[in-house]
Backbone bond lengths (Angstrom), bond angles and torsions (degrees), N, CA, C in turn:
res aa  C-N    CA-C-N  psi(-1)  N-CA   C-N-CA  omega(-1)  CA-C   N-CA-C  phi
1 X - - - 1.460 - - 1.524 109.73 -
2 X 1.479 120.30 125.22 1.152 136.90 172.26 1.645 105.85 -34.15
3 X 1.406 108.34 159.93 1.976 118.39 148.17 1.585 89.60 -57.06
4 X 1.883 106.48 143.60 1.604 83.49 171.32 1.409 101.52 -109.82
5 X 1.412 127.90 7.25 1.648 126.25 139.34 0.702 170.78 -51.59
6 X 1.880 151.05 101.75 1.278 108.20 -166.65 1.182 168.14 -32.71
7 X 1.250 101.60 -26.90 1.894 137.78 -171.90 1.601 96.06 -150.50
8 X 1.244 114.76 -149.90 1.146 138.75 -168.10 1.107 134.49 -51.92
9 X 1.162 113.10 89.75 1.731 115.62 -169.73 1.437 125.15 -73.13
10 X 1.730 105.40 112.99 1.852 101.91 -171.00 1.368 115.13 -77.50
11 X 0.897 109.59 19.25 1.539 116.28 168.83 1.355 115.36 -78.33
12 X 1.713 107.38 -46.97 1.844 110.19 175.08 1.776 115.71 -62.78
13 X 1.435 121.40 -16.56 1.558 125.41 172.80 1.218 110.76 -59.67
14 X 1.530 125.34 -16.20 1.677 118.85 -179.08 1.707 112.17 -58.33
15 X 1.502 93.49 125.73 1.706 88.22 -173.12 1.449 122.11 -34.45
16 X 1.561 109.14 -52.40 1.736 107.71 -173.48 1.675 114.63 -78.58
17 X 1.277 126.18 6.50 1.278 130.11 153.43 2.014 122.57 -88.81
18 X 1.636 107.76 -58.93 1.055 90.45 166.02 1.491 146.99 -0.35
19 X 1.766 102.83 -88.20 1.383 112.91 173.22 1.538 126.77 -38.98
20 X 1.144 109.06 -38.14 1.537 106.02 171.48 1.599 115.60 -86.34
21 X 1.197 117.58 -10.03 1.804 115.32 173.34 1.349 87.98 -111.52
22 X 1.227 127.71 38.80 1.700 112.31 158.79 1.313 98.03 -117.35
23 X 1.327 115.44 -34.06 1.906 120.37 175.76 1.017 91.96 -63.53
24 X 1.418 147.57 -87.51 1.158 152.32 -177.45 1.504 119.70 -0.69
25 X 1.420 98.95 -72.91 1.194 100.88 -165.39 2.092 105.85 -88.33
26 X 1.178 111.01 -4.22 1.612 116.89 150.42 1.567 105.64 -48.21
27 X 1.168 117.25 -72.97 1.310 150.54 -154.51 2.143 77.26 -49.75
28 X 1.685 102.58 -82.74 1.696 99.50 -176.32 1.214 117.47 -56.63
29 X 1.184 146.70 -5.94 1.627 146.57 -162.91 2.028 77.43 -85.55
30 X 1.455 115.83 -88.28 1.359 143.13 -175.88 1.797 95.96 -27.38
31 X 1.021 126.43 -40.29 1.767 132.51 -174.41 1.489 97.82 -60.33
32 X 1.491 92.30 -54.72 1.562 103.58 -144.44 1.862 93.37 -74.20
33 X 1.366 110.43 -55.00 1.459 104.57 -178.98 1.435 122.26 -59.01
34 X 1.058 120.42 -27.78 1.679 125.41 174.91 1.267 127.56 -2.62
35 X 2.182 92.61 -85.71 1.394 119.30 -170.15 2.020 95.84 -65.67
36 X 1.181 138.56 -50.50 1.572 137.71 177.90 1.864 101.12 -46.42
37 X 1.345 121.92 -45.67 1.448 88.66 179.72 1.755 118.84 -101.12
38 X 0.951 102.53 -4.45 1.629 98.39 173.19 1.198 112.60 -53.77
39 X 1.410 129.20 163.86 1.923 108.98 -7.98 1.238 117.71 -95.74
40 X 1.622 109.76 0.36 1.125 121.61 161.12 1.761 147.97 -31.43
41 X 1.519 80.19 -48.92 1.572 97.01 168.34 2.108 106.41 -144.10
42 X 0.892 69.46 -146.93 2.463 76.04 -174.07 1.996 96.77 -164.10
43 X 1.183 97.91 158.29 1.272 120.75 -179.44 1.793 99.41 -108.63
44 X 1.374 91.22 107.01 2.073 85.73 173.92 2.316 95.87 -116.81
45 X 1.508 72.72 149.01 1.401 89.30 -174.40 1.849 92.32 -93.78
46 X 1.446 111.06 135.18 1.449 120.23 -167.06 1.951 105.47 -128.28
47 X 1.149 108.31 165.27 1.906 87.36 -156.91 1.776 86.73 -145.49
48 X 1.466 152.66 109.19 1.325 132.18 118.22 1.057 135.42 -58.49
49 X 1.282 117.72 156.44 1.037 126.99 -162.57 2.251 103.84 -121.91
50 X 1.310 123.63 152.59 1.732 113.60 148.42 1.496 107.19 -167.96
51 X 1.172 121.61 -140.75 1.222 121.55 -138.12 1.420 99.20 -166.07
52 X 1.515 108.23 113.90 1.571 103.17 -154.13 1.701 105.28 -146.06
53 X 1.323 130.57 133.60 1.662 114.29 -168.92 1.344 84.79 -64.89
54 X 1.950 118.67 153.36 1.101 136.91 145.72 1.337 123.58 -39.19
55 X 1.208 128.27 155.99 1.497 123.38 178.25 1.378 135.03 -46.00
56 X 1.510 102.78 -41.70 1.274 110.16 -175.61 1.792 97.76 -86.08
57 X 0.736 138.75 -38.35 1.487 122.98 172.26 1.716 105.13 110.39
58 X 1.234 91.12 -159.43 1.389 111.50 177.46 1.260 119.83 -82.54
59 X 1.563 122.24 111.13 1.680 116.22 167.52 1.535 109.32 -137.75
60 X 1.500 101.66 121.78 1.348 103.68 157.72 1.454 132.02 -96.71
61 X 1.309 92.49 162.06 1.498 101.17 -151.06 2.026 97.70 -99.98
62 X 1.486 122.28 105.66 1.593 119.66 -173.85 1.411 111.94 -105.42
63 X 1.518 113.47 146.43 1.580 94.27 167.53 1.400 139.00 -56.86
64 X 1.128 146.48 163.25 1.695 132.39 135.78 1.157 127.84 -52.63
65 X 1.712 106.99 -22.58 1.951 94.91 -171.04 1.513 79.42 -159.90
66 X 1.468 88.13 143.57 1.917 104.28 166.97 1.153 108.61 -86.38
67 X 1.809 121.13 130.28 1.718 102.49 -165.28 1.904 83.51 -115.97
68 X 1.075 103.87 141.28 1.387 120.82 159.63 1.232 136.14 -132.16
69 X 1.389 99.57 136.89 1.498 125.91 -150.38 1.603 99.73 -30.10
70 X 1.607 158.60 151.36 1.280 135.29 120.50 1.263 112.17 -136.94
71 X 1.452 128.74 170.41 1.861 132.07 -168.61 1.591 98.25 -44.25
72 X 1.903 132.64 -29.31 1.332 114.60 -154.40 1.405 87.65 -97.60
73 X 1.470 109.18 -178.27 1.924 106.93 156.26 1.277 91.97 -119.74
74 X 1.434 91.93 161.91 1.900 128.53 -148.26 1.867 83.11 -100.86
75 X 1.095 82.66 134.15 1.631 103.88 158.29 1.655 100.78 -86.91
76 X 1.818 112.90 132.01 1.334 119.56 162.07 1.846 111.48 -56.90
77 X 0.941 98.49 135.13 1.636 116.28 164.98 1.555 113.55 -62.75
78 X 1.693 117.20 121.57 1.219 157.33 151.01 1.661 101.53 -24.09
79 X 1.390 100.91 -26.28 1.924 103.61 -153.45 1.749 94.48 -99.76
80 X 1.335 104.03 -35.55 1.799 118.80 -164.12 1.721 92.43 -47.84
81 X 1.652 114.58 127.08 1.548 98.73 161.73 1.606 89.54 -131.53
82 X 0.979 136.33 41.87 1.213 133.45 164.61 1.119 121.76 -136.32
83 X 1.584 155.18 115.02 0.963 156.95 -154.77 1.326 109.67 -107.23
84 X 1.659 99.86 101.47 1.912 117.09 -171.00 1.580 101.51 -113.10
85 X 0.972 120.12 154.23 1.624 129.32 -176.57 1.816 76.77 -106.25
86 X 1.374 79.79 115.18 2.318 89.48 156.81 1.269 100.06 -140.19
87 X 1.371 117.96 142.94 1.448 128.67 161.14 1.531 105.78 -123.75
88 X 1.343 100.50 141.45 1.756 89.61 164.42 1.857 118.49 -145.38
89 X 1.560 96.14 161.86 1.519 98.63 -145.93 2.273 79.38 -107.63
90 X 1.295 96.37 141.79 1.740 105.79 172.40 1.456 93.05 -121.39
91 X 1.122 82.39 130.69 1.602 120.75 149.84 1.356 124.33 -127.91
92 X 1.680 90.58 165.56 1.593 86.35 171.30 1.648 139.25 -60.74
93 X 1.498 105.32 -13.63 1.470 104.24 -167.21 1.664 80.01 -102.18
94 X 1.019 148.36 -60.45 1.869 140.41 -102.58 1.716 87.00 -167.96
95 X 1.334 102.07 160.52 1.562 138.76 159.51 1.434 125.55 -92.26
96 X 0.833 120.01 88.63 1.833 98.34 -166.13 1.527 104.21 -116.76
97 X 1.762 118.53 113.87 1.083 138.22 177.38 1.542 112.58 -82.90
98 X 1.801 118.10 124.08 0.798 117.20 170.98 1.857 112.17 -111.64
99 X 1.343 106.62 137.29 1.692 109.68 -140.17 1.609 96.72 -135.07
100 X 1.313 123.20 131.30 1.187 125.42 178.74 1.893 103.43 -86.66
101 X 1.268 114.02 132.98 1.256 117.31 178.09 1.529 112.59 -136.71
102 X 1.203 122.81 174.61 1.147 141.66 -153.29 1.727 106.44 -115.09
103 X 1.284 136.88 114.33 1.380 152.30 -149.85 1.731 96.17 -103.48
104 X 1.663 103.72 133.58 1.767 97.06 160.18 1.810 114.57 -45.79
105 X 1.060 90.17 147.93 1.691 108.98 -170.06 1.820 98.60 -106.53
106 X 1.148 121.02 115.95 1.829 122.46 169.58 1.236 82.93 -113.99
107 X 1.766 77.98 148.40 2.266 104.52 149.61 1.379 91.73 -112.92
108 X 1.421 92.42 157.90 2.102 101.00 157.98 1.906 94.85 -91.84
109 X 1.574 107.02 128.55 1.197 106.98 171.24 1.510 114.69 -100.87
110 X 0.965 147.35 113.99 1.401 165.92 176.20 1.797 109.01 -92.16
111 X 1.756 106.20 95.87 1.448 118.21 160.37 1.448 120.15 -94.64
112 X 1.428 119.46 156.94 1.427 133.14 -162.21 1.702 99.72 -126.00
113 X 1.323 105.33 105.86 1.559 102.76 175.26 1.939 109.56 -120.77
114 X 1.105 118.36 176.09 1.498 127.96 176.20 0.824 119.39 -103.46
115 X 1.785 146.69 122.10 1.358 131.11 152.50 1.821 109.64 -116.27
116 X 1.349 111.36 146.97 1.384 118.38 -158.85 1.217 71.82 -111.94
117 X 1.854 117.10 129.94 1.336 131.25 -179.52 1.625 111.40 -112.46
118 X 1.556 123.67 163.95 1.572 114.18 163.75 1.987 107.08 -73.50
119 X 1.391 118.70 136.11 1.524 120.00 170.90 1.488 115.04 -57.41
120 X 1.294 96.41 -16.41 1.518 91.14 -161.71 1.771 101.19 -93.27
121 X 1.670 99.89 -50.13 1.613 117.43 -176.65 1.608 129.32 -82.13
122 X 1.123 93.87 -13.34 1.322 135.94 -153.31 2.047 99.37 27.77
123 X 1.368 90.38 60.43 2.133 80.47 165.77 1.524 123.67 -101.27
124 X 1.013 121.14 153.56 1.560 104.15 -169.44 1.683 104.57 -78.73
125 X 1.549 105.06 137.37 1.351 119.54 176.45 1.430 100.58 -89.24
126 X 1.475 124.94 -52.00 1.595 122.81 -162.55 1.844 109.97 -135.15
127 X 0.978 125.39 148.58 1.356 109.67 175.35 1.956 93.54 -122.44
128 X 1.507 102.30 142.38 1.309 105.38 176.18 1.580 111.30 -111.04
129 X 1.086 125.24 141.57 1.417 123.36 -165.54 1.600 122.28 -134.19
130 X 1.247 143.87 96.47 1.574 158.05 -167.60 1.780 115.91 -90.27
131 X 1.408 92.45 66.05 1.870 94.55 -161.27 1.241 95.14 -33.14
132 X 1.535 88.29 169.37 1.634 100.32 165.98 1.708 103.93 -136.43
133 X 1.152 127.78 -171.89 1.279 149.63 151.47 1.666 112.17 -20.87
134 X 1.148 100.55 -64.57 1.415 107.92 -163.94 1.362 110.91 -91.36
135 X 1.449 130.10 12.13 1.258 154.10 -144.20 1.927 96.20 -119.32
136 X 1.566 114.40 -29.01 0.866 117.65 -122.28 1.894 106.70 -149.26
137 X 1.260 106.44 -5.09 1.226 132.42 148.97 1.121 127.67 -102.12
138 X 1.845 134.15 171.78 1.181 125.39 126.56 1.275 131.25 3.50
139 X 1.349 133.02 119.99 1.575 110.82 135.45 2.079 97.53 132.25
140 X 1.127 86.07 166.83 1.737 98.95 165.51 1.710 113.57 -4.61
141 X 1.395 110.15 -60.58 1.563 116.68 -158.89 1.573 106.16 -68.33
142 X 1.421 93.65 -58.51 1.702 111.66 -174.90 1.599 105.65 -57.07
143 X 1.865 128.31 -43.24 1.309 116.59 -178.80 1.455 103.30 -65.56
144 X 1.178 140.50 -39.59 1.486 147.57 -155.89 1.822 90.24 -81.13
145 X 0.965 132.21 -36.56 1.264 138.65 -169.39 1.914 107.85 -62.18
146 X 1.535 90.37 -81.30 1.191 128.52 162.20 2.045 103.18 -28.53
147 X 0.931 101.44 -70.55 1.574 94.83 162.93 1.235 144.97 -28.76
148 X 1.431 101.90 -77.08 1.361 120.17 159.59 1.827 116.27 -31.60
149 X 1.738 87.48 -58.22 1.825 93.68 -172.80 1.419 105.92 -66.60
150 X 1.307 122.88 -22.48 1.990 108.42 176.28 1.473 93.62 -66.59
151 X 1.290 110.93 -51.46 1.624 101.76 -168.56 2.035 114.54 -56.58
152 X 0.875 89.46 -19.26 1.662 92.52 -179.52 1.454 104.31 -70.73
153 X 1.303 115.67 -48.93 1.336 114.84 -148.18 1.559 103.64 -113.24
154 X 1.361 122.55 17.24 1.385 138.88 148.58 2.154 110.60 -89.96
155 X 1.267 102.40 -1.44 1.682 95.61 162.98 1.495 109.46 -143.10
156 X 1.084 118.61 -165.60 1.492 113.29 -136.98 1.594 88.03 -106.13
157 X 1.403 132.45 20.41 1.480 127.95 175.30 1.270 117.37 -108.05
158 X 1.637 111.44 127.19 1.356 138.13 -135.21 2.035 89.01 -72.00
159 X 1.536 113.41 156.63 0.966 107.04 163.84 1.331 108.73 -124.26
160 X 1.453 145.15 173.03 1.485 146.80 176.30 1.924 87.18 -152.10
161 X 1.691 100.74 121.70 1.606 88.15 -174.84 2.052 78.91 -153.19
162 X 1.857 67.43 129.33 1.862 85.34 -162.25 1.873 104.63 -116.65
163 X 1.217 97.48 130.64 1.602 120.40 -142.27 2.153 98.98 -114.91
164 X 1.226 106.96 78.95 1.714 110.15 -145.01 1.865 86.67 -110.80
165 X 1.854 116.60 -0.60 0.810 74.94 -179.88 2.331 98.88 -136.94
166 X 1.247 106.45 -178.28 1.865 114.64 -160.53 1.335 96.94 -86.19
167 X 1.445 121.26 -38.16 1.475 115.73 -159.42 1.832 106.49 -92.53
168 X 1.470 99.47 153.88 2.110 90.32 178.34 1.833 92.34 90.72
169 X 1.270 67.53 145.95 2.137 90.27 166.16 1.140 134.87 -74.57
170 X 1.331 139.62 92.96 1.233 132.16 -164.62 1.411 117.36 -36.55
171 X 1.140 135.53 167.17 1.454 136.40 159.00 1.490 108.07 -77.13
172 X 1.858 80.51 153.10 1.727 91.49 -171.45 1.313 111.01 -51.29
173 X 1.293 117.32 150.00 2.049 133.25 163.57 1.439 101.59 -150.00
174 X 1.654 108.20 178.05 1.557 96.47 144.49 1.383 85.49 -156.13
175 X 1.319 119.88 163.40 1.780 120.07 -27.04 1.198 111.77 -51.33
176 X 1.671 144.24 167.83 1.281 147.94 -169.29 1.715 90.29 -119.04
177 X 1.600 115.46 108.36 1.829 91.68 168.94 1.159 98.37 -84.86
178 X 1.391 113.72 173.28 1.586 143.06 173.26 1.357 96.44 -92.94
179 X 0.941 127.75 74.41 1.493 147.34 141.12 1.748 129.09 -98.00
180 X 1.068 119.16 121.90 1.411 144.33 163.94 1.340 96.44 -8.33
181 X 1.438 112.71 -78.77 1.737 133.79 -162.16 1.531 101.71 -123.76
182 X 1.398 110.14 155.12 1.853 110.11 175.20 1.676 85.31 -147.62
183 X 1.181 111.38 158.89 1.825 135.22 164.28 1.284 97.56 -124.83
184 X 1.557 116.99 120.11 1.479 118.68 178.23 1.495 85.28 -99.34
185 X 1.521 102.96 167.39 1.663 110.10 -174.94 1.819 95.32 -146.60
186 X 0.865 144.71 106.73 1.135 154.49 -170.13 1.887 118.77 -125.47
187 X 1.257 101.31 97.55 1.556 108.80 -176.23 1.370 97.32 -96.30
188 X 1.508 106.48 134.16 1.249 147.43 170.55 1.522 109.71 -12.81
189 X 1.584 97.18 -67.99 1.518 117.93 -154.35 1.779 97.53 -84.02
190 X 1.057 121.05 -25.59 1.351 130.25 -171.11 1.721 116.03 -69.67
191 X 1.051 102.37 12.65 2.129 104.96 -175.00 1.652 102.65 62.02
192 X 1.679 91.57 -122.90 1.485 102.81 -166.01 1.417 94.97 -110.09
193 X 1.620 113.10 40.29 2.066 96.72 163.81 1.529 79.47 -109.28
194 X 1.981 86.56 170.11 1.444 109.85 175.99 1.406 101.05 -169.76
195 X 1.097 111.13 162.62 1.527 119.82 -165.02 1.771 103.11 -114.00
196 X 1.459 111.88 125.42 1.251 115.25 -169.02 1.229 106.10 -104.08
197 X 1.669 142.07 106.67 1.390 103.81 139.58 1.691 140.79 -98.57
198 X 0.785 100.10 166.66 1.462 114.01 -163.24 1.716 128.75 -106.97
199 X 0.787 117.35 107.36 1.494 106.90 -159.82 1.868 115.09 -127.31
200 X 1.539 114.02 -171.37 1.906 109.32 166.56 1.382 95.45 -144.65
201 X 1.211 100.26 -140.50 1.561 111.38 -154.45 1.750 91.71 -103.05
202 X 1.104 106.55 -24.79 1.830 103.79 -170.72 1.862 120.20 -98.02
203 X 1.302 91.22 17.31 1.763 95.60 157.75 1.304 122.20 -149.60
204 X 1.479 140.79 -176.76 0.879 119.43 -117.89 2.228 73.00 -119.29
205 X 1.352 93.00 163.67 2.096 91.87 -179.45 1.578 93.76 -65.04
206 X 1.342 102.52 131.60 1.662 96.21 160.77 1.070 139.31 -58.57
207 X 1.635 149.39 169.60 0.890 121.52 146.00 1.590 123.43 -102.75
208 X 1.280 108.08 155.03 1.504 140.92 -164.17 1.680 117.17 -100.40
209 X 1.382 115.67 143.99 1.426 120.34 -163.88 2.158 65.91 -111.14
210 X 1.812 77.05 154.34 1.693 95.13 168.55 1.058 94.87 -153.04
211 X 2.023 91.00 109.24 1.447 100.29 169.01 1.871 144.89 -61.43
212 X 1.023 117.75 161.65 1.261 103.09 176.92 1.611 99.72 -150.33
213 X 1.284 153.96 -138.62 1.597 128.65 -118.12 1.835 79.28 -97.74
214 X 1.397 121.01 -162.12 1.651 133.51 -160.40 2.015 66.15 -101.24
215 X 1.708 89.92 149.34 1.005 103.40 176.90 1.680 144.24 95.12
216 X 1.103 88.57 -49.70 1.345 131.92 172.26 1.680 127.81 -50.44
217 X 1.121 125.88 84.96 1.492 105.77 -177.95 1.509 126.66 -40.69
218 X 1.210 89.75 138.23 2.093 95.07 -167.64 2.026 99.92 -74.28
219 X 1.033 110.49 165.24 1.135 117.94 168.63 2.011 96.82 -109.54
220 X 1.554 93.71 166.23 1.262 102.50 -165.80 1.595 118.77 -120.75
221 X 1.058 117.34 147.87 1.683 127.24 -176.71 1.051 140.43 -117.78
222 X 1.465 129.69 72.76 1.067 123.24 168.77 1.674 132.28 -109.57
223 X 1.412 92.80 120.93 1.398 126.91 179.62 1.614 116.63 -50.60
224 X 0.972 129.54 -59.25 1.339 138.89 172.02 0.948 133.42 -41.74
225 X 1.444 130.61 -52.62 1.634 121.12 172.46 2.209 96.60 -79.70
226 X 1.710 118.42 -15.91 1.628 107.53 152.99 1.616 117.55 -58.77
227 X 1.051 104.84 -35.35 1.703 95.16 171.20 1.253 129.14 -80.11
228 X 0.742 129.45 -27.29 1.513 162.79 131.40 1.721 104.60 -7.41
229 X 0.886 82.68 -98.99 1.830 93.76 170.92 1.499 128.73 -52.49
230 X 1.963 103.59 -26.79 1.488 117.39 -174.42 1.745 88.66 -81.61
231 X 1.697 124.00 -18.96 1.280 108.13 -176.14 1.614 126.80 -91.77
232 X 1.320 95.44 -16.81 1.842 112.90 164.98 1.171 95.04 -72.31
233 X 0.964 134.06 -83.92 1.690 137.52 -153.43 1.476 137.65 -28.47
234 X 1.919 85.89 -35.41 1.147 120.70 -179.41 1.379 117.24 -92.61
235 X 0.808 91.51 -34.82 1.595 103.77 177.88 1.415 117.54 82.26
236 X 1.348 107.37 25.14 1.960 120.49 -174.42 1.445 99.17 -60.42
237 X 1.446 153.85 1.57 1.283 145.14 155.11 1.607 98.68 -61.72
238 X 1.365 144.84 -28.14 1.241 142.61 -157.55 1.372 105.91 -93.61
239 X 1.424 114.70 -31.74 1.597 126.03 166.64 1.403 136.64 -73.11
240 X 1.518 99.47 -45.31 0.959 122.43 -172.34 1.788 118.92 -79.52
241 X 1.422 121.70 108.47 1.465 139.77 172.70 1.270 114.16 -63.50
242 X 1.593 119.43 81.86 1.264 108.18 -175.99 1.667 97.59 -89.02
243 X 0.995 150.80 0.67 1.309 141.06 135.61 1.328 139.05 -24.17
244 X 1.357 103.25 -36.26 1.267 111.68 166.99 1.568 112.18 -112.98
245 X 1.950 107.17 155.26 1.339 101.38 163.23 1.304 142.44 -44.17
246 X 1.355 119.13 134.09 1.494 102.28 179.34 1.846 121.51 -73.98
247 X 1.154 101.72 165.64 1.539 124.30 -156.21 1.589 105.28 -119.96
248 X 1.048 127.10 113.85 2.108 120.55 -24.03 1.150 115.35 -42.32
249 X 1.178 110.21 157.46 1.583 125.62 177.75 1.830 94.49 -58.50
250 X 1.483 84.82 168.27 1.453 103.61 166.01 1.660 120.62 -134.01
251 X 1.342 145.52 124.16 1.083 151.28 173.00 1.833 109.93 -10.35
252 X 0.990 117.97 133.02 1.242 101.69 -159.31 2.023 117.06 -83.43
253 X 1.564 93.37 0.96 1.364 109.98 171.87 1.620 107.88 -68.44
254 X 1.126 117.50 -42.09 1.627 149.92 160.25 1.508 119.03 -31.73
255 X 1.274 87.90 -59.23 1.672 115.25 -162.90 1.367 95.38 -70.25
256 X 1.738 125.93 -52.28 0.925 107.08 -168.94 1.545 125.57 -105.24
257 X 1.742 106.32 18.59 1.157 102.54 150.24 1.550 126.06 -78.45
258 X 1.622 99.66 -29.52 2.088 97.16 169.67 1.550 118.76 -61.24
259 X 1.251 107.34 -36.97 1.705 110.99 163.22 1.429 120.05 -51.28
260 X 1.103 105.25 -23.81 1.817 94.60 -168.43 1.886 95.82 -101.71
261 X 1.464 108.33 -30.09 1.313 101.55 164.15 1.243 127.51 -56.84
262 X 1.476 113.92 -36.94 1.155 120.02 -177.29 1.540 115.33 -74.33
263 X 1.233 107.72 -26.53 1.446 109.47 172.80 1.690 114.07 -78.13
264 X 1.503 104.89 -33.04 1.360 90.30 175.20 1.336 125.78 -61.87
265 X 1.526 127.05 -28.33 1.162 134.99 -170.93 1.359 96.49 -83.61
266 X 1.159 139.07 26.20 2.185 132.26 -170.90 1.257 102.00 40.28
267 X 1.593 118.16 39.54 1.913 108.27 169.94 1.416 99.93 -74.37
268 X 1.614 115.72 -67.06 1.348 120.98 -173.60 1.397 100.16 -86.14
C-alpha cells in the first residue's frame, strides 16, 4: 500500500517510528545524491552521538508512612499504593529511613547526518541535516545541535537542513513562517541568507537544489517519490494506526482533512 499522501505523512513523526524512517531515509537522501556529484566529490554518511535523560525523566520513588520500629507490629496502610522497601534504624537522637528510590534514567542518542566532501581533499562542501526529536526541544540534543549549526554557518560550507517534523521549535530564522514543515537552503558564499521553503501536509515535499562550491551546478533533491518508496519498503502501512489520531495532534481543520483522505483511499 502506497503513502496515502501527498508529501509528508504525520503518521511517520510518532516518536517510536521516526528513528527508524530517519536512518532510512539518510541512507536514500546519500543514494540518491551520489551519482549527481561524482567524481568530483562523494556523499559520506556522518553519525553523533550524546547523552540525554530519557523521556520520562526523573522519579523518585517515597514512602506513604514512616514506620517505626515498636513492641506491636504495624498493620500495612489501606492508603500505600506503591510498593517501597523501607527499613528504619532508631536511635536515640534521629530516625533514619532507608528507602528504595528510583535513579535519573539516560539513553545514548545516536544521529545520522550527511556531508558532501571534496574527492580529492576530502573538506566538507555542504552538510545535509534530517532533524530529529531531540534536535528540536529543550535540552542536550538541541544545545549540541544548535552548536554545530553556528559553526556551519560562520564558514563558507553550504547547509540544506530539512525540518519533516510539527512538534519542538523550529530553529532560529527570520521571519519564522507557521508552516507544518520548512527546507532551509543555505549557500556557502551567501553569509546569513538562505532560502526557506515552507510547506503542510496537503502538497507534495518540494524539490530542493543542494548546493555545492560558488559556481557550480547544484545537484537536486527530491524527497518525495524517497519517501515514497522508503514507505513501501518498509512496510509502515503494517505499523502505522491510521485509526487513531496522529501523534502530535493535528489542528482539527487538519485532522479532518487526513480523515477524509484516508477514507478516500478505503484506509478507514
Amino acid at each position: 500500500m502506497p503513502n496515502p499522501f501527498p508529501g509528508m505523512n504525520p503518521y511517520l513523526e510518532r516518536r517510536d517510528i521516526w528513528p527508524d524512517f530517519h536512518h532510512r531515509l539518510i541512507t536514500a537522501i546519500a543514494d540518491a545524491l551520489s551519482p549527481q556529484v561524482e567524481p568530483r566529490y562523494y556523499v559520506a554518511v556522518e553519525q553523533r552521538t550524546y547523552i540525554m535523560p530519557a523521556e520520562n525523566g526523573e522519579q523518585i520513588i517515597r514512602p506513604d508512612v514512616t514506620v517505626v520500629a515498636t513492641t506491636s507490629e504495624l498493620e500495612p496502610s489501606g492508603d500505600v499504593t506503591v510498593a517501597v522497601a523501607t527499613e528504619t534504624a532508631v536511635t536515640t537522637e534521629t530516625t533514619v529511613e532507608i528507602i528504595t528510590v528510583a535513579l535519573p534514567l539516560y539513553e545514548r542518542v545516536r544521529e545520522s547526518y550527511l556531508e558532501i566532501r571534496d574527492a580529492e581533499t576530502h573538506e566538507v562542501v555542504t552538510v545535509l541535516e534530517v532533524l530529529s526529536p531531540s534536535n528540536k526541544v529543550p535540552g542536550q540534543g538541541r544545545m549540541e545541535y544548535e552548536t554545530k549549526r553556528r559553526q556551519v554557518l560562520m564558514t563558507l560550507t553550504s547547509l540544506v537542513e530539512i525540518d519533516l517534523l510539527r512538534s519542538g521549535e523550529p530553529m532560529p530564522m527570520k521571519p519564522l513562517p507557521k508552516s507544518f514543515y520548512r527546507i532551509l537552503v543555505r549557500r556557502g558564499w551567501e553569509g546569513n541568507k538562505g532560502t526557506l521553503y515552507a510547506f503542510g501536509l496537503r502538497h507534495p515535499i518540494p524539490e530542493i537544489p543542494v548546493p555545492l562550491r560558488q559556481g557550480e551546478k547544484e545537484a537536486k533533491l527530491n524527497i518525495n517519490p524517497l519517501l515514497s518508496d522508503i514507505y513501501d519498503r518498509a512496510r509502515y502501512y503494517l505499523r502505522l494506526n491510521y485509526h487513531q489520531p496522529p501523534d502530535p495532534p493535528l489542528p482539527s481543520e487538519e485532522l479532518a482533512w487526513v480523515q477524509k483522505i484516508l477514507k478516500e483511499k478505503g484506509i478507514l
